[in-house]
C-alpha positions in Angstrom: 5.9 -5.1 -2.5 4.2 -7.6 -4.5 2.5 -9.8 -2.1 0.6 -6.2 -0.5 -0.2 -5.4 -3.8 -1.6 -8.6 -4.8 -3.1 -10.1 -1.8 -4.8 -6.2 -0.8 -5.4 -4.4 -4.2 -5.8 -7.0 -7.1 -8.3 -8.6 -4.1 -10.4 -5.6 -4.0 -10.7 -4.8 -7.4 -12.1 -8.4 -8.4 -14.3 -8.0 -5.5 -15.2 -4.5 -6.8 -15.8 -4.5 -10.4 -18.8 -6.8 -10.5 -20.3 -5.2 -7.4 -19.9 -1.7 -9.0 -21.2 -2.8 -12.4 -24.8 -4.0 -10.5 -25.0 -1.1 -8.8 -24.5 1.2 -12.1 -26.8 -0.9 -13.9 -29.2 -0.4 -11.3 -28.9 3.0 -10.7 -28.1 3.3 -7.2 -26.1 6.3 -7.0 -25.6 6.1 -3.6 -24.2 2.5 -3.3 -21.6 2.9 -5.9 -19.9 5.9 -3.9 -20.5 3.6 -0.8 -18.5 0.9 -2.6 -15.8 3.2 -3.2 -15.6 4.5 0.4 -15.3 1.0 1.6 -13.0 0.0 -0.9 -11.0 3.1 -0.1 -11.1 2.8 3.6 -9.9 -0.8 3.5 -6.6 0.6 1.6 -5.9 2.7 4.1 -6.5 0.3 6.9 -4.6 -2.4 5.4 -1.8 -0.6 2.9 -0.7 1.9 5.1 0.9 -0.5 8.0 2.4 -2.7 5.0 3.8 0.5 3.3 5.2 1.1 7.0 6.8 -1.9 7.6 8.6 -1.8 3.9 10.0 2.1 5.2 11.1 1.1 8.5 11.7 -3.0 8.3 13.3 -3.2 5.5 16.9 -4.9 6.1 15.2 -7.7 8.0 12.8 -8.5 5.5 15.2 -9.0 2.6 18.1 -10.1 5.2 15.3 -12.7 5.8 14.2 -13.6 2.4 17.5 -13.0 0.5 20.6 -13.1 2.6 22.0 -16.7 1.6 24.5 -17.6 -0.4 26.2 -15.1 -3.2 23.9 -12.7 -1.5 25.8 -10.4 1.2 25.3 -7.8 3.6 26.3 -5.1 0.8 23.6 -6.7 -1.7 21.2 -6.3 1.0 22.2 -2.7 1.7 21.7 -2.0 -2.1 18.4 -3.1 -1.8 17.2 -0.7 0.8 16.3 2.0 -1.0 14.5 0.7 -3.8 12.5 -1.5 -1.4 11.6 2.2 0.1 10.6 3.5 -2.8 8.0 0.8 -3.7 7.4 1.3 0.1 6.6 5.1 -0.9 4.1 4.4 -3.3 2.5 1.4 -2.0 -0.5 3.1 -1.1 -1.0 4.4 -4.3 -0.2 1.2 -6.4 -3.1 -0.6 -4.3 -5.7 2.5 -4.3 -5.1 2.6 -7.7 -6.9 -1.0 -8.0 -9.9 0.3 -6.3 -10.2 3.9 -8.0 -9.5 2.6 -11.4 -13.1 0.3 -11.3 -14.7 3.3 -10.0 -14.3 4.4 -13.9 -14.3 0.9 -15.3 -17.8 0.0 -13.9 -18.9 3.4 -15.9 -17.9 1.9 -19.0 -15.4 4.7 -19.2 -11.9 3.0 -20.0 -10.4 5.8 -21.7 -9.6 8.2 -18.9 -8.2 5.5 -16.8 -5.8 5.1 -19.6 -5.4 8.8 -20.4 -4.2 9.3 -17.0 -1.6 6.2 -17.1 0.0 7.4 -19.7 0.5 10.8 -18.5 1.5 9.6 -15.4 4.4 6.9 -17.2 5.5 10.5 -18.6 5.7 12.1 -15.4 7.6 8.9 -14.2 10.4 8.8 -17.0 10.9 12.8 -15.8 11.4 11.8 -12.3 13.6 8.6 -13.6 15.9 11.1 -15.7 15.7 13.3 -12.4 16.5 10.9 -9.9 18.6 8.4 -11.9 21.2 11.0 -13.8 20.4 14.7 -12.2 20.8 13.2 -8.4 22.3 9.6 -9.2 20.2 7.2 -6.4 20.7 4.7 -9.0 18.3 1.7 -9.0 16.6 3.4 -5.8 16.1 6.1 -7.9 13.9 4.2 -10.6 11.8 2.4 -8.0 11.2 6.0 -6.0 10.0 7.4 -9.5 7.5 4.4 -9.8 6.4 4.8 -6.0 6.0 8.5 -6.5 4.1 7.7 -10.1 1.5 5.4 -7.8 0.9 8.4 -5.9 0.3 11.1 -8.8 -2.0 8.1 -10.8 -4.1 7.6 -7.4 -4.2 11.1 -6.7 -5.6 12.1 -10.2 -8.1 8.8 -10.2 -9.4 10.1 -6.9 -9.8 13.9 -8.1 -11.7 13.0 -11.2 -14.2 10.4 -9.1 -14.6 13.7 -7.0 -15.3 16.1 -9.0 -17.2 14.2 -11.3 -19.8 13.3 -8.2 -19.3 9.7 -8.8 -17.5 9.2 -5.2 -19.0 11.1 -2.1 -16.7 10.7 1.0 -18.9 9.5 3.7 -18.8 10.6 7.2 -16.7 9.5 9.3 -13.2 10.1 7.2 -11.2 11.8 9.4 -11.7 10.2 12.9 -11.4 6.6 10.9 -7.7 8.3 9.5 -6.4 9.4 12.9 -7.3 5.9 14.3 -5.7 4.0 11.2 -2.4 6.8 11.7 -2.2 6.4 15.7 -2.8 2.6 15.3 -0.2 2.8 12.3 2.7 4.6 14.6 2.8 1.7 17.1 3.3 -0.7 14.8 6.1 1.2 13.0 7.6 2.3 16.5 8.0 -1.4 17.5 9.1 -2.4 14.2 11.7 0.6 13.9 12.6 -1.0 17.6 13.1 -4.5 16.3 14.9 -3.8 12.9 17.7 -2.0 15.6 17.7 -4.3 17.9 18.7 -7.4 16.3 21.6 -8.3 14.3 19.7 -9.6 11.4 22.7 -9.8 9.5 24.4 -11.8 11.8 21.8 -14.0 12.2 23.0 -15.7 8.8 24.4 -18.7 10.1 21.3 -19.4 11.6 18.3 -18.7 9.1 15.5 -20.4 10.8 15.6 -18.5 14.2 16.2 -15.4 11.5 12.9 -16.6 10.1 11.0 -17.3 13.4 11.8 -13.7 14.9 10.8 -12.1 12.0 7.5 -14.3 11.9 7.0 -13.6 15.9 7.8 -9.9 14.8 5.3 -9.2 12.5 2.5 -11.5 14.3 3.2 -9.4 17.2 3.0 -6.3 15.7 -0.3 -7.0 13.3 -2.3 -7.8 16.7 -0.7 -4.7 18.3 -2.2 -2.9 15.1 -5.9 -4.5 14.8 -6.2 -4.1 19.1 -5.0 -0.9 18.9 -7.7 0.2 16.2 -10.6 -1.9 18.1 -9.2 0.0 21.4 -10.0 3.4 19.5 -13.4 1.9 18.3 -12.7 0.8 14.7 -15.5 -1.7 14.1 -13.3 -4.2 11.9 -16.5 -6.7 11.5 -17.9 -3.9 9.5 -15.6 -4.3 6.6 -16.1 -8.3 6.3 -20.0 -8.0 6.1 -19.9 -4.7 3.8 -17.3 -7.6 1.8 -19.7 -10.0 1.8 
């Protein structure tokens, strides 16, 4: 959960913040809500597969990574569903890092943290709710921080909105349905491998483990980026907007 987070959202809001603050100092309206849309648009483009594959891949990444030693089939069962429910709120946790600048670059801090700590309120309710009223346990507690992502984005995003800071551009919801068709052939052939191989019994032999997992997901990321330049998703766009 760490390594999307990181390598997609901390990524973007370095990028961001100084672009944003330019473009506020200068006045250009228009180019800080583009800013945001592209930051946006890369979330979605590149969070939502990842969030994917930690829903529907999930044994065979932490049989993979974890399932040595001490560590055994029933520890990696445990750790299903908390992996989910970072899964869940992956897209949340990394939009986060591109709507939070949005305020940042305004020198408006406070609402940013106004929000967070509502939102850690909201989180302890669904902890008490998912921990002792329906008793997931650990998965519970990660679920609640997922879900938590979602309600911080969510109110980030409203608040850019309605403020008239961030204008969605054209374009929104033919880019989504490319990103969502492109998105459920990856997870159909992911859902396909995490059932067809014994991951688990794989353990005696961790580097062909490794390699099919590697093959896997290389196979499925070039399934995902052909199957959004079949539908016309212009993917140089987003490196020279970067640059």
């Amino acid at each position: 959960m760490e390594f999307p987070t990181a390598l997609l959202g901390v990524a973007l809001g370095v990028v961001l913040i100084p672009q944003l603050s330019a473009t506020q100092a200068r006045g250009e309206s228009e180019a800080y809500s583009g800013l945001i849309d592209w930051g946006l648009r890369l979330v979605l483009m590149l969070a939502l597969p990842c969030a994917v594959a930690l829903l529907v891949f999930t044994q065979p990444l932490l049989a993979v990574l974890f399932h040595y030693g001490r560590f055994s089939a029933q520890d990696v069962a445990a750790t299903v569903l908390p992996l989910r429910g970072y899964g869940l709120g992956l897209l949340g946790i990394v939009g986060v890092k591109v709507l939070a600048p949005g305020y940042f670059a305004q020198l408006d801090i406070r609402t940013p943290v106004r929000i967070a700590i509502a939102v850690l309120a909201c989180t302890q309710a669904l902890n008490a709710l998912f921990l002792v009223g329906l008793g997931w346990g650990v998965g519970g507690l990660a679920t609640s921080i997922g879900l938590g992502a979602i309600i911080n984005a969510t109110w980030l995003f409203t608040g850019l909105v309605r403020r008239g800071i961030y204008r969605p551009q054209p374009g929104w919801a033919a880019f989504a349905l490319c990103v969502g068709v492109a998105t459920l052939a990856l997870g159909a052939v992911l859902a396909w491998a995490a059932q067809g191989i014994d991951w688990i019994g794989l353990r005696a032999h961790p580097f062909v483990r490794a390699g099919l997992m590697a093959a896997v997901l290389g196979g499925v990321a070039a399934l995902y980026f052909g199957v959004l330049a079949v539908l016309g998703v212009n993917l140089r766009s987003f490196a020279r907007r970067a640059a």
